[in-house]
N, C-alpha and C positions, 0 to 999 in steps of 0.2 A: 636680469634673469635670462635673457635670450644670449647674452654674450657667455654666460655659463653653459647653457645650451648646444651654444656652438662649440666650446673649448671639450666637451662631454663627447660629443660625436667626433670630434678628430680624432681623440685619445681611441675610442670603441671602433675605428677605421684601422687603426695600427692594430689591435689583436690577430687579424683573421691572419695580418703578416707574420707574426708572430709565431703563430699554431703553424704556415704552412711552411714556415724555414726549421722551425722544431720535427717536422714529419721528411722534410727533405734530409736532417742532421741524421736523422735516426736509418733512412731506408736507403740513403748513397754513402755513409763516410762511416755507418755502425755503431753513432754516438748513444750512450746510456742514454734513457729515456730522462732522465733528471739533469743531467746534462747538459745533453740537446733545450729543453727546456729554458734553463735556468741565460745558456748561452742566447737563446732564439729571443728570450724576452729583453737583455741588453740590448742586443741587435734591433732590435724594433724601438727598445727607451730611445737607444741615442740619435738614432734617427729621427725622431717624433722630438726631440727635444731640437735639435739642432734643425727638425721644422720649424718652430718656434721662431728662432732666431730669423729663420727665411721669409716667414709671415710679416715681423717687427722692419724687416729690411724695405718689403716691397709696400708698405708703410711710408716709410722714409725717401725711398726713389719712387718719384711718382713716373706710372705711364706715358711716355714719349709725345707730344703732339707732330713734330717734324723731326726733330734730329736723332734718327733708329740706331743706327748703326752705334753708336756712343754707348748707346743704352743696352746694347746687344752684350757687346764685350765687357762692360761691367756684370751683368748677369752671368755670362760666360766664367769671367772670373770668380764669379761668388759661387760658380755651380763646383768649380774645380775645390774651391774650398772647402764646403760643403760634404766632399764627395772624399779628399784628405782629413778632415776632422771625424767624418764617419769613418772611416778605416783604421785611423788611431785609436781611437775609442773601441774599435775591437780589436785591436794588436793588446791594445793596453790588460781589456779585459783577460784575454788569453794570457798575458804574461804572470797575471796575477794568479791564473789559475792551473798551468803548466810548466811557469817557467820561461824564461827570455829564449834560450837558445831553440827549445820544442816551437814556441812562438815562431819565430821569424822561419825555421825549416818550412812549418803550414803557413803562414803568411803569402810566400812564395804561390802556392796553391789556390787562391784565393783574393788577392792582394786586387790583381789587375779586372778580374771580375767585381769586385765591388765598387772600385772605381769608377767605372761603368754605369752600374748599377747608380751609385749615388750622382751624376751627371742627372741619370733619366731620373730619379727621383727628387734630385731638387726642381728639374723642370715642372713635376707636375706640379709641386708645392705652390711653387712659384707659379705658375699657370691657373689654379684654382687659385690664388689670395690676388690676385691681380683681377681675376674675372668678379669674384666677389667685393673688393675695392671699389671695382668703376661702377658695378650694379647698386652696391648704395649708393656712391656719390650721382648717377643718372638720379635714383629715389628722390633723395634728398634735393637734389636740382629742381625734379618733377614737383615735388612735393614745395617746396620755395617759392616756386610759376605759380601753381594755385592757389598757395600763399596771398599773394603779391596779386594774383587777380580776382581774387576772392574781396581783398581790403580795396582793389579798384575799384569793383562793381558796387561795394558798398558805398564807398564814398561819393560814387557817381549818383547813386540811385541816393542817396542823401541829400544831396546838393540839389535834385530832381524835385524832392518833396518841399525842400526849403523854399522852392519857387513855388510849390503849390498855396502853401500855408498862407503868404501874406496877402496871395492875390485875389485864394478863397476868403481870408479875415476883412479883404477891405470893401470885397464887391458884398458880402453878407451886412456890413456897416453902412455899406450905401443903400437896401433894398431896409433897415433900420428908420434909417434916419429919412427917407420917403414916408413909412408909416408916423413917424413921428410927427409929419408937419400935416398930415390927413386925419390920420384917427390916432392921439395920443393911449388910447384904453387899450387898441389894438396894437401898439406900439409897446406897451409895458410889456403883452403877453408877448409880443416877439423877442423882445429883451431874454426873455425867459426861454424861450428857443435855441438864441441865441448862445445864452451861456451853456445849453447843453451842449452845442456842437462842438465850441469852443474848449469845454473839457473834454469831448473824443479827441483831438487834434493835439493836445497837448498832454494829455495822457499817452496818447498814441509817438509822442515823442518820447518820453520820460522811460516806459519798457522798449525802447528800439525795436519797438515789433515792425517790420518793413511790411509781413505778410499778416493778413488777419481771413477770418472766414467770410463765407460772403456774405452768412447772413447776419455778420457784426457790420458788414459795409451797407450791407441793404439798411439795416436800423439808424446808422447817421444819415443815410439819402434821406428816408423817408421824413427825419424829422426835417434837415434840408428845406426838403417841398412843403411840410408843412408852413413853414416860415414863410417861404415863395407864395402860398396856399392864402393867407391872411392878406396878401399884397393885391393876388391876381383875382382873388375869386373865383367865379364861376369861368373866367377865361382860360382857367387852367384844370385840364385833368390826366391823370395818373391812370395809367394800365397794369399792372404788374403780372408776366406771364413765366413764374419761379416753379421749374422742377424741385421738388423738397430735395436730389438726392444730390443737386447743385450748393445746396445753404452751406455744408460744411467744407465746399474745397476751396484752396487759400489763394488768396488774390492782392495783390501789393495794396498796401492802405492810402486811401485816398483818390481811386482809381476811377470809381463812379460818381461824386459828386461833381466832378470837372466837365463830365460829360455829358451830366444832366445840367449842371447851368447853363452850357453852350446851345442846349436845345432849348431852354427857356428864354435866352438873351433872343436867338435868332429866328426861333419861330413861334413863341408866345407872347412876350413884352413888345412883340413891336408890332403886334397885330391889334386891332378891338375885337377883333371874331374869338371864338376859344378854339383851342387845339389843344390837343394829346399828345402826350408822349409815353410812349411806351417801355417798358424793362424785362425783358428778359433772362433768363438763365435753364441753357440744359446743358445737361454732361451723355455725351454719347460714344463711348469707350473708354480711354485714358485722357479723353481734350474736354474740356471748359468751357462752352461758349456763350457768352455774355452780346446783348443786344439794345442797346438806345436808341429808339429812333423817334422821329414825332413828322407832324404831317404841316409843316410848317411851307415854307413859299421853296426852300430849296435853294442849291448852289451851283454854280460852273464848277466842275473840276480845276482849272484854273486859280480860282478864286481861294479854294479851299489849299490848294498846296503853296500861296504864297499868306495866308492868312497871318495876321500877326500875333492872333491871342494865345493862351498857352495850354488851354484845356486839350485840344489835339494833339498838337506836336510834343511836350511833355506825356502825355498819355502814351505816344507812339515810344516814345523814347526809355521810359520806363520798360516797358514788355523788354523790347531789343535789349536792353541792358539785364534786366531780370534774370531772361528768359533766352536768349539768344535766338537761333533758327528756328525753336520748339515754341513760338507762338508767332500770333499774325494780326494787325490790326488792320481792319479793311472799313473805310467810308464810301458809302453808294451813297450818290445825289446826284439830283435834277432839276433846272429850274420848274418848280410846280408840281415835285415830284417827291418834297420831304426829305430829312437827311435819317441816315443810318449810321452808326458807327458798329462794329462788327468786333472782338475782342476773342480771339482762340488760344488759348492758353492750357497746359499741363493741369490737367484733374487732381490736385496735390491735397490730399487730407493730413494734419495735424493734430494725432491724439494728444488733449489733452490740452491743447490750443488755447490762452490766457481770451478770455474775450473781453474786446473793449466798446460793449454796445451802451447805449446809453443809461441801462436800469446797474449796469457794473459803477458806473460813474459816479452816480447820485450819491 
């Protein structure tokens, strides 16, 4: 449709030429108004057609990278043809309609001005089909990149989650199989926890949903910690500080539960005291910002940027790949000071958004 389009407007470019060599035929040479007409619309056909040809050519010789001059004089040459084929094409006209010998007398008159004329009018031709050539092939380049790094980022931020899935499947099997050899009754119910979580993660694989809402990511945390919850007892408690207008904006999946186990490995399971961890979420313009922290014993900075587990450094790595410059993930800690992990991300809502919380699963 758009290439009809475009073949539409070149043809309605040639009239306006058309009408004003029919109004020059008539008011400098005294041509009959039918005439001039009939004359002025050839003059414009054969030109417009033998654009065609000009269009199909610069087609076929592509745009020079280095060697100009080659490319110059073959243009050159094709202009001169161009510009011969058009002159014929009105010798021819005229013969047919005056006669050979009337023709070539006017010919004379005429001849070396149109020649001219079709030089500068193949250049334009040729000048517009070349600028519009290279304008889609940049598109289509442009369009190819984001192509190309659209399916990188996917497969990056893929690859990202594959490393979350088994390492969340085995430490959740491990905090299991603890219940299990303590309180077997409490163990069957975790089982049952268990398999909830285990159809978000795997569901969450099956629609390739990468982004889900937050308050489908809030619903597998929670049951998460409930499972944690059956483990730690009363050493463990939960804060939740959720703006409602944060629940629906979209957040890669699996982004919170990583960040909540590191707060529970490092500052609840390895204490007898209880501690807290808190969750937040506000949206305050167009930014996202998400907040874990708990009041746990705390880290050197040091400590934290060589760490070897994967809840952080995957977490950090996901946003940057996601999200590029347009988010930030910031950890504040101190020894005896509690960690924070900080999450600022793009306020992105998705109408209409498949949710994958756990009453979707059942």
């Amino acid at each position: 449709m758009r290439r009809w389009h475009g073949w539409a407007l070149y043809g309605a470019a040639w009239i306006p030429v058309a009408l004003g060599y029919t109004q020059l035929l008539i008011s400098s040479r005294g041509v009959p108004a039918g005439d001039a007409f009939l004359a002025s619309s050839w003059y414009a056909l054969s030109a417009a057609l033998l654009g065609v040809l000009a269009w199909n050519a610069s087609g076929r010789i592509a745009w020079p990278d280095r060697v100009f001059v080659r490319f110059l004089l073959i243009q050159l040459a094709m202009a001169i043809a161009y510009s011969v084929l058009w002159d014929g094409a009105m010798v021819g006209y005229l013969a047919l309609r005056i006669g050979v010998k009337p023709t070539l007398a006017l010919a004379r008159s005429f001849a070396g001005w149109q020649l001219w004329s079709g030089l500068w009018v193949y250049g334009l031709i040729a000048g517009i089909s070349y600028a519009l050539r290279i304008t889609a092939r940049l598109r289509e380049r442009e369009a190819a990149t984001a192509r190309a790094e659209a399916l990188r980022m996917q497969a990056e931020l893929q690859a990202l989650r594959g490393q979350l899935n088994p390492h969340f499947l085995f430490n959740t099997l491990r905090t299991v199989s603890a219940l299990l050899r303590q309180d077997p009754a409490t163990a069957r119910l975790a089982l049952e926890r268990f398999a909830d979580l285990l159809r978000y993660v795997l569901d969450a694989k099956r629609v390739e949903m990468e982004d889900v809402p937050l308050a489908t990511e809030l619903a597998f945390v929670r049951d998460y910690l409930s499972l944690e919850q059956l483990r730690l007892g009363e050493r463990l408690t939960v804060i939740e500080q959720i703006d409602a207008e944060a629940l629906e904006c979209l957040i890669p999946s699996l982004t919170l539960q990583p960040l909540v186990e590191n707060a529970i490995t490092h500052a609840i399971a390895t204490r007898t005291i209880p501690g807290t961890i808190t969750i937040g979420a506000s949206v305050e313009g167009d930014e996202l910002t998400i907040v874990i922290a708990d009041d746990g014993p705390g880290a050197h900075g040091e400590q934290v940027r060589f760490a070897p587990g994967l809840g952080l450094r995957v977490g950090r790595q996901r946003l940057e790949t996601r999200y590029a410059n347009r988010a930030r993930f910031t950890v504040t800690t101190a020894r005896g000071a509690g960690f924070t992990v900080t999450l600022s991300l793009p306020a992105e809502v998705m109408a209409g958004a498949p949710r994958l919380g756990m009453a979707a699963l059942v």
